[in-house]
N, C-alpha and C positions, 0 to 999 in steps of 0.2 A: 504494500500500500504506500503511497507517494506521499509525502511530509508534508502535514498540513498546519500552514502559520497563520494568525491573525494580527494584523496589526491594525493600531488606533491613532485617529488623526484628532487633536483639540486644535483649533481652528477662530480667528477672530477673537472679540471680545471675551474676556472670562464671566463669570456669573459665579453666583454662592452656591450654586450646586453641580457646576458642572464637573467639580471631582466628584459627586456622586455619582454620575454619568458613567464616568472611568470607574469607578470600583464594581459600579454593579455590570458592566461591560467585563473585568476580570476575573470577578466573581462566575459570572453563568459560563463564559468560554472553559473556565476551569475548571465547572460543573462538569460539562455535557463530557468532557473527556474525547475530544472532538481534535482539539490540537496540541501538538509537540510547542510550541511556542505563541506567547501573550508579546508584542514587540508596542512598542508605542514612539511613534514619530518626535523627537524634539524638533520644538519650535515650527509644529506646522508643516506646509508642502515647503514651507523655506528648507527648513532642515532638512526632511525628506530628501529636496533634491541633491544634499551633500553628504547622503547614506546616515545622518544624524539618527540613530537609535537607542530605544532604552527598552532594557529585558524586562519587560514585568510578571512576570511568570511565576516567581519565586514571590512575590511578594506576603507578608504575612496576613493573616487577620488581625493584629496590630494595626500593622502596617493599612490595611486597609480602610479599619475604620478610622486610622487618623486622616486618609484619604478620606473619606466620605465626610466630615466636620474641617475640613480646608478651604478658604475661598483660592478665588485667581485660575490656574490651569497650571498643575504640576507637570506635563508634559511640556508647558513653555506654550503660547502661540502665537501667530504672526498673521499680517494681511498683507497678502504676497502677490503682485500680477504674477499668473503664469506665462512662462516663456514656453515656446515650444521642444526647445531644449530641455528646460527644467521639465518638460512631461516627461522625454524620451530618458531622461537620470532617473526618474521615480520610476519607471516602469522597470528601468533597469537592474533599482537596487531592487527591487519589491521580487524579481525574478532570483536576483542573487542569494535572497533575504527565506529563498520559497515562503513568500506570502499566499497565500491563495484568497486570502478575506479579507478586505478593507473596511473598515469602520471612518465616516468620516461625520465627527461632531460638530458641527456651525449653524451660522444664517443662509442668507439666500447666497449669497457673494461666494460660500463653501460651499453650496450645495452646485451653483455654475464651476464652480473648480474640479467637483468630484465628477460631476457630468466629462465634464475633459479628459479628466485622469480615464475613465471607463473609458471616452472612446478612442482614446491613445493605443489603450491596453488593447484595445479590439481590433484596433490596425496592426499593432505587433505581432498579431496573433496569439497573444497570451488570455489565458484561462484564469481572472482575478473578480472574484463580486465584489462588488461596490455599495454597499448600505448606507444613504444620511441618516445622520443619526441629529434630529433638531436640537436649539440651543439660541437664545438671542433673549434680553433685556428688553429689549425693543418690541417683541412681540410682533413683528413685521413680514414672518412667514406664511408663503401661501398656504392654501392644503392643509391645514391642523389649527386645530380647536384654539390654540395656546400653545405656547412655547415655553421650555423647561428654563428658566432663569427670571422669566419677569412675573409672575407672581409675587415672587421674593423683593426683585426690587420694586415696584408696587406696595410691598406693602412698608419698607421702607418712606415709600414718598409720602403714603398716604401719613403714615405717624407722626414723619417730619413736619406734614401741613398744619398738624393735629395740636404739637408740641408748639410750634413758630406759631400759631396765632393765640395761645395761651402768654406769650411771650410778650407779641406784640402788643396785645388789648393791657398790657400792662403798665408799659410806659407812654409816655408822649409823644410815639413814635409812630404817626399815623400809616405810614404804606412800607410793607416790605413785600417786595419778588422776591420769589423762590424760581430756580432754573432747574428744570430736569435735562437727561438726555433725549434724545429722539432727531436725529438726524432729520428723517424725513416722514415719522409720523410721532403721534403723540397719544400711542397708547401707556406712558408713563406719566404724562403731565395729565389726563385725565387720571389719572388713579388718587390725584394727589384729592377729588373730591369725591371718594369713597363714604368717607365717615358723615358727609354733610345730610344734613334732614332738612333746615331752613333756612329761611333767605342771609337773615343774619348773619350764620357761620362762614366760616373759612374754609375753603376759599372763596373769597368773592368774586373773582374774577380768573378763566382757566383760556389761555390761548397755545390752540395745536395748530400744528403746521397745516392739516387738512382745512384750514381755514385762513384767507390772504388777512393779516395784521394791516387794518388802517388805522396811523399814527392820532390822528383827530379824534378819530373815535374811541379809542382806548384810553386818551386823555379824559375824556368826557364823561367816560363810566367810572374812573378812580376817584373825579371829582367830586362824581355823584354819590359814587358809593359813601367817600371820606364826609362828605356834606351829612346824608343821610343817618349815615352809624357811629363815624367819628374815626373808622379805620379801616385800614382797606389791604390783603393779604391775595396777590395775583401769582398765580402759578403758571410760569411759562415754558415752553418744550425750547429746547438750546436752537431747532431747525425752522425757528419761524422763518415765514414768507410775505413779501407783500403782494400789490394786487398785480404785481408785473412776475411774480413767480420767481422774485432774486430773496436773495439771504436777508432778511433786517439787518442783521450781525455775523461778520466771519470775520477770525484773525487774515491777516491781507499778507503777514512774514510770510515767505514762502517756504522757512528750516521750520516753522509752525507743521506744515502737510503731513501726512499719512502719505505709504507707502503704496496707496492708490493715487497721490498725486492732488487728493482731496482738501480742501483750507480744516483745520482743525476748530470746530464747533465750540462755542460758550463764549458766553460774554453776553449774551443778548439780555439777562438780566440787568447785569450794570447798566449796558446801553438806556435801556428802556426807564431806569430810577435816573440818570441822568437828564432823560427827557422831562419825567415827571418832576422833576425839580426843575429847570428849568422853567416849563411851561404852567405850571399849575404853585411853585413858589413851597411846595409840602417837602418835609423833608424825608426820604427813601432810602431805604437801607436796599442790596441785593446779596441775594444765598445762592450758593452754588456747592450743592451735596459733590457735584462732578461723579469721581469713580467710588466714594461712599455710597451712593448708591447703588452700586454692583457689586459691593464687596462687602455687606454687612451681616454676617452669622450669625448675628444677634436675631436679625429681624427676618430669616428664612422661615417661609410657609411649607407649613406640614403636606399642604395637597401639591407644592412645587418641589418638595423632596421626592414626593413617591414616582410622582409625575417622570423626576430626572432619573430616577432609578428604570422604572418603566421602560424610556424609549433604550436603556441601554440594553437590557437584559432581548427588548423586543428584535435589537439591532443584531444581536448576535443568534439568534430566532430563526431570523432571516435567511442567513446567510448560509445556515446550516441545511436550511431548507431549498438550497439553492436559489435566489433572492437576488437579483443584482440591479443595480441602476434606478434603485426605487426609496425612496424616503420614510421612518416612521412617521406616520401621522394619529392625532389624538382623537379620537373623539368628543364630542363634550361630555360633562360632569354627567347632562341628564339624557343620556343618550340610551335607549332601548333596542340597543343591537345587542347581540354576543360579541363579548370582547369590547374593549378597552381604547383599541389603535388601529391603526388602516396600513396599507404602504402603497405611497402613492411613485406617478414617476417621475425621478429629479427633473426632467424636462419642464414640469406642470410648476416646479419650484423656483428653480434658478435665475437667481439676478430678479428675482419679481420682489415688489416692496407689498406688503396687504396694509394699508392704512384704517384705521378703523370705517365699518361699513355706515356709509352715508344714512342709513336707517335707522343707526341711535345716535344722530349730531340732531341738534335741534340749534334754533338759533336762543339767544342771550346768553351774561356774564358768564353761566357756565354751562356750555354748549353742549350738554350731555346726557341722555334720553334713559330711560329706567331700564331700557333693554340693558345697556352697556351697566349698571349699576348689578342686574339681576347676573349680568356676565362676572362681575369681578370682586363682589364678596368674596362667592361661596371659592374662591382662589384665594385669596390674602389672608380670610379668617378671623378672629375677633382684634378688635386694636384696642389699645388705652387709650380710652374718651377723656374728657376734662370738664364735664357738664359745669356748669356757671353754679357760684353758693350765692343765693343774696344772702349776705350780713347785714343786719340793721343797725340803722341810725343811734349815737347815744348821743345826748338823752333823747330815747324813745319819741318817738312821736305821739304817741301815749301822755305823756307826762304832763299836759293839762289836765285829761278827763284827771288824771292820779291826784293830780291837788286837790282837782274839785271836790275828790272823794274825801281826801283829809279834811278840805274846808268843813263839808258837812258831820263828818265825826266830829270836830270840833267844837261847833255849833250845837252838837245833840247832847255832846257829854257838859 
């Protein structure tokens, strides 16, 4: 029987569970008793294409569950254009390496790489499946329910908007932004009004990229809101757009880029409390969680662990089952099929953005329909609320009827 190897690709952005991805990936391949070797790519197709490997094979249960309570990507990962060369190295080593099973963990941008990498493999004439295995904070993948990483950061945002306007109603500090990530959609900067019930709360105001930022108008609503309440707490996705489809805010340095060549995102909070002070004369603080929100243990959802456990165990499933060139996909929570996950094909995935569906955007301050609301509790799970105490006045507001009561004991005694 011919050696059969599996090796695992972590890919793009890290997230708080995507070592749990990888363990429960080393875990089931070393169940099934299926291969002579667990290999794992450092640093991505980068590494890949320079034979960069790591044995995981041996790894302990120790070892493992310090893996599964680890944020980042202990594999290392990278966002790499592929060259055509760098195909024809990775096919190379993966032949050298007898891989016969590719596991590749990412977003859409990995799941167009791993689409590559198969059809390299298929002109060489080599015999290699190729399984995505999803992954992304962003939440921006075609094809599946949810994405193993943003729950968790989600429910970070939401806490932090939870926490920061407990903050703010405190001081004389009437408007702070809060900046999530979301390149090009904002299924993170919606999550940050998860916990809200009414008008009141925080956040008052929620701007996603799936909707063009007019500078006038946004002015107009802080004014309103701070007029109104006396404060005002807006949550913004770092890829806002205006109505001409450019960037509000991008760093312009060009040692700033990613290794796609892309301006490096954030800032568009400060931008934005700039303005508002400026134009409206209030003074504005801006927050920017940045890669704390991707990287917080503390704040990891129990249904985004199992979720990241899931597609890994389903990924090596797959592949055993002969399986190639196809994606795990999720179902939803309340889904009444048998099973859990789909596999769809990278084709239907790669390079496509899924921004939240036009069907729960509604218009005002916070653009967001009870669909999206019903979607992303039962993901995140209970948060620490900060309900309002009235304390009362001393002396009482009582404290006339109280004399008058004295006066007349007075008078009777």
């Amino acid at each position: 029987m011919a050696e059969r190897n599996i090796l695992v690709v972590q890919a793009g952005g890290p997230t708080p569970v995507l070592n749990a991805t990888l363990a429960s990936i080393v875990e089931e391949a070393r169940g099934s008793g299926a291969f002579r070797r667990i290999l794992g790519a450092r640093s991505a197709m980068r590494g890949l294409a320079q034979g960069q490997v790591a044995d995981l094979t041996g790894l302990s249960l120790q070892d493992l569950r310090v893996l599964r309570g680890s944020p980042g990507a202990t594999l290392g990962a990278s966002r790499y254009p592929l060259k055509a060369e760098d195909l024809t190295a990775i096919v190379r080593h993966l032949e050298r390496l007898r891989v016969s099973d590719v596991l590749v963990i990412g977003g859409n941008g990995t799941m167009h790489a791993a689409g590559l990498l198969a059809d390299c493999a298929r002109k060489a004439g080599r015999v290699i499946r190729i399984v995505g295995v999803p992954k992304t904070v962003d939440n921006d993948l075609e094809r599946t329910n949810r994405s193993p990483g943003y729950a968790s950061a989600a429910r970070y945002i939401a806490q932090a908007t939870c926490d920061l306007a407990a903050d703010v109603r405190s001081m004389p500090q009437p408007v702070s932004i809060l900046e999530t990530m979301g390149r090009s959609v904002g299924w993170l900067a919606a999550a940050a009004a998860a916990t809200k019930q009414d008008e009141d709360e925080a956040p008052h105001i929620v701007l996603l990229p799936e909707r063009p930022l007019v500078l006038d108008q946004f002015l107009a609503r802080v004014d309103g809101c701070v007029t109104r309440s006396g404060w005002c707490v807006v949550v913004a996705a770092e890829g806002l757009r205006d109505a001409r489809g450019r960037m509000v805010y991008e760093v312009e340095d060009p040692a700033q880029a990613d290794a796609l060549k892309r301006s490096i995102t954030g800032g568009v909070a400060q931008y934005l409390a700039d303005r508002v002070a400026q134009h409206l004369k209030l003074r504005c603080r801006s927050e920017k969680p940045g890669l704390l929100g991707r990287s917080s243990m503390q704040h990891v959802a129990s249904q985004d662990r199992a979720d990241a456990e899931l597609v890994g165990r389903a990924g090596v499933q797959a592949v055993l089952a002969g399986v190639s060139e196809r994606m795990v996909s999720l179902r939803p929570l309340q889904s009444t099929e048998t099973g859990r996950y789909d596999l769809v094909p990278l084709i239907e995935v790669a390079g496509i953005e899924r921004p939240i569906p036009e069907e729960w955007i509604r218009d005002g301050d916070v653009p967001l329909g009870e669909p999206y609301f019903e979607y992303i509790r039962p993901l995140i799970g209970q948060l620490d609320s900060h309900p309002e105490i009235t304390l009362p006045d001393y002396p009482p507001s009582s404290r006339k009827t109280d004399s008058e009561e004295e006066r007349k004991h007075v008078i009777q005694s």
